[in-house]
N, C-alpha and C positions, 0 to 999 in steps of 0.2 A: 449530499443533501438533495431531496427531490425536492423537483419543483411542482408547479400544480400541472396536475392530469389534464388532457386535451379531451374531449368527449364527441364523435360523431356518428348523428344514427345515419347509419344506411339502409334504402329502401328498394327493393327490385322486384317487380312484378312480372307476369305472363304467364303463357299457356301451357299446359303439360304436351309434352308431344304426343300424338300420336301412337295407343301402344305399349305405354309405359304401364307397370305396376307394382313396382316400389321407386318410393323417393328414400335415397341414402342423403340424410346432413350430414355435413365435417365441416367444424369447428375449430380454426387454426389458430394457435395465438405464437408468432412468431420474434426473436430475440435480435434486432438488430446486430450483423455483423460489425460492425465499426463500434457497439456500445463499450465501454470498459465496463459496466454495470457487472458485478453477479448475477444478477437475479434481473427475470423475464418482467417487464414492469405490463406488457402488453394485457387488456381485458379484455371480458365480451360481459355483458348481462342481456338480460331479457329476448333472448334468441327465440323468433317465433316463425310458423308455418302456418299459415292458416289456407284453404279450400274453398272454393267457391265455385256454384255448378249456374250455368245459366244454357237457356235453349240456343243460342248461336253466337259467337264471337263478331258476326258482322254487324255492320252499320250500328253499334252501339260506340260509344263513349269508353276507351280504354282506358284513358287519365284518372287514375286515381283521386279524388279531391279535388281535381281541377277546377271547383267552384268557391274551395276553400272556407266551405259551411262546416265541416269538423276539425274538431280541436276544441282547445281552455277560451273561454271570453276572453277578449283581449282588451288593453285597457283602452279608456276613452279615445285617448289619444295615440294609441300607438308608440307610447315611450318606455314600454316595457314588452319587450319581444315576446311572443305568443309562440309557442308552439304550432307549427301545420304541419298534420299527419300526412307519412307517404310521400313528405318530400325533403331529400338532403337539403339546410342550409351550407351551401359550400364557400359564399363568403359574405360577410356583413349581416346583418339581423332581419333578415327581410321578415314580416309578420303581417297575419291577418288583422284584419282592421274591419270596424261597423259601420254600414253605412250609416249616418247621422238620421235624426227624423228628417220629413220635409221642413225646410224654415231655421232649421239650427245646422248652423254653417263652419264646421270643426276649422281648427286651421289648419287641417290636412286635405281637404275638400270636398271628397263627395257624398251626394247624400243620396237619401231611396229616389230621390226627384232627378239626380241629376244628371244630362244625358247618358246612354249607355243601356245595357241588355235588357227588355224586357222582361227575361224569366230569371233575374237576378235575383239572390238568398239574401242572406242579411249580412253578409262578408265580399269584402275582395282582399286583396294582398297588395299591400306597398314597401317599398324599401326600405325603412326605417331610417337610420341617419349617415349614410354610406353607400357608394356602389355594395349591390348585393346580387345574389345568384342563388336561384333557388333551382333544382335538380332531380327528375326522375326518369328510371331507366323501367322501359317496355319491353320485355322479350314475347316472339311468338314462333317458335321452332315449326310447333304443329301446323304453319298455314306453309312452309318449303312448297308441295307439287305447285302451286298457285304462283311463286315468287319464281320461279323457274318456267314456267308457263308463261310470264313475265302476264298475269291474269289479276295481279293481288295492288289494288287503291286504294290511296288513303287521301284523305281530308285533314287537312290541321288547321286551326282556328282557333283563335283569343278575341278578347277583348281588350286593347290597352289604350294608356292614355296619363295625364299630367293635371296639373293644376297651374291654370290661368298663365302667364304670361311666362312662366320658371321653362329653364330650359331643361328639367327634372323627366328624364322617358324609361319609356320599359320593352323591351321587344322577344321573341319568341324563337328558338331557334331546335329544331330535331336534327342528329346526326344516327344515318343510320350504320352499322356496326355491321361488320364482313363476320360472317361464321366462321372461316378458318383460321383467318386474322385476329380478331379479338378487336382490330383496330377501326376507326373510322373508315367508311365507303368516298373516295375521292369525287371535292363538289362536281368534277365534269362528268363521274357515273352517274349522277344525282342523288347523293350521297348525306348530302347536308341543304336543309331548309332556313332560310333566315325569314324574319318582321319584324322589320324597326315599327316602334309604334310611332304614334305622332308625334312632329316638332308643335312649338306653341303657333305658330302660324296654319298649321293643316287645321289645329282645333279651335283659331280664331280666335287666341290667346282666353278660350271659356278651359273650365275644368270638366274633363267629363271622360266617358271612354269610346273608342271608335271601333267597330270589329275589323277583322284583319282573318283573311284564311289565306291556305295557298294548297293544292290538289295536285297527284299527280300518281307514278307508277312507284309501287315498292323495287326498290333496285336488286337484280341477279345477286345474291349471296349473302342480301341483310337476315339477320335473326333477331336483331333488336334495335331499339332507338333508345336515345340518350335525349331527353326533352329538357332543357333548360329555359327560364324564365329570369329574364335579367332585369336591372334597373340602374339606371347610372343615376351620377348627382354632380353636375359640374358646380350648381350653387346652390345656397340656400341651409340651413340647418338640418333640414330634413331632406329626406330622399322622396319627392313627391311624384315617384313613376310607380303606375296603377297596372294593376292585371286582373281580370278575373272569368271566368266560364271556358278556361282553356279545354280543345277539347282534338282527342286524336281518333279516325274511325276507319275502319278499315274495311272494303267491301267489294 
């Protein structure tokens, strides 16, 4: 008898190297060893590529969505997971959410008024009802002579934040990814970036969001980063840790 199917999109972006002129796709759908199963139950649908030309890869905004302005309307309140394009949910329902008019005060908390980014859209992202984790991976092969040259910076920066007095947060973490390895760069190469966002005492127990960056040198062997955006929820019925105008640049 099956059971129900598990469904997860996966998102991976970056630069063409250097050089290249054909891109090969392969398309694996593989049969677990240990299944007793006949039959391959594995799928894929909607397999896409898409191209994108712009005059310099530096000092722009690599994060895809990271403002989380595209995607389905989400409902009023957030009780019904939204889809956000171009980034894995890898656990809990994390979803885009509106900010409220000024004066109309959802009971998830923020509104167009309320502390937080000036060039803010009409979205940010909260956790929904659960620790959540939301997940996108950056490659950038073509900048190597720079990351060897130990020549190549980057900037990372969010926006996060809670609601009022809840001990409800969100924090920001990039791990950069060894080319030969596949695996994580160790934090003492500078490997991995953390940002807790704020406790309710930094935000003065107000609801709102606080910026947060952290700068520094792309490390000998990365080819990509692993940008994850977390939100824990020790109380409360909702997961009320905030994220929004995340943002990766590299120059």
């Amino acid at each position: 008898m099956l059971g129900c199917p598990t469904i997860f999109q996966g998102v991976t972006h970056g630069f063409i190297p250097t050089g290249t002129r054909v891109l090969l796709l392969r398309a694996t759908v593989l049969k677990s060893a240990i299944s007793s199963d006949t039959y391959n139950y594995g799928s894929l649908d909607n397999i896409g590529l898409a191209l994108d030309y712009f005059d310099s890869p530096f000092n722009r905004n690599i994060v895809i969505n990271g403002d989380f302005e595209q995607g389905p309307t989400p409902s009023p309140y957030g009780t019904i997971a939204a889809y956000v394009p171009n980034w894995l949910v890898v656990r809990g329902v994390t979803t885009a959410l509106d900010y409220s008019p000024p004066g109309q005060r959802s009971n998830l908390g923020l509104t167009s008024t309320s502390p937080g980014p000036s060039d803010r859209g009409q979205r940010y992202v909260y956790g929904g009802n659960g620790t959540a984790l939301l997940r996108q991976v950056i490659c950038f092969p073509s900048f190597s002579p720079y990351i060897v040259n130990q020549t190549l910076l980057f900037n990372f920066s969010g926006w996060l934040g809670g609601y009022g007095t809840e001990g409800d947060g969100s924090g920001l973490t990039i791990v950069f990814i060894d080319e030969k390895t596949g695996y994580g760069i160790f934090p003492l190469h500078g490997g991995v970036e953390y940002m807790p966002g704020p406790m309710p005492k930094d935000r003065n127990n107000q609801t709102l969001l606080m910026f947060y960056s952290v700068a520094g040198t792309v490390p000998l062997g990365a080819h990509c980063i692993v940008l994850t955006a977390s939100a824990s929820q020790p109380t409360g019925q909702y997961n009320d840790g905030y994220a929004d105008n995340i943002s990766f640049v590299l120059s």
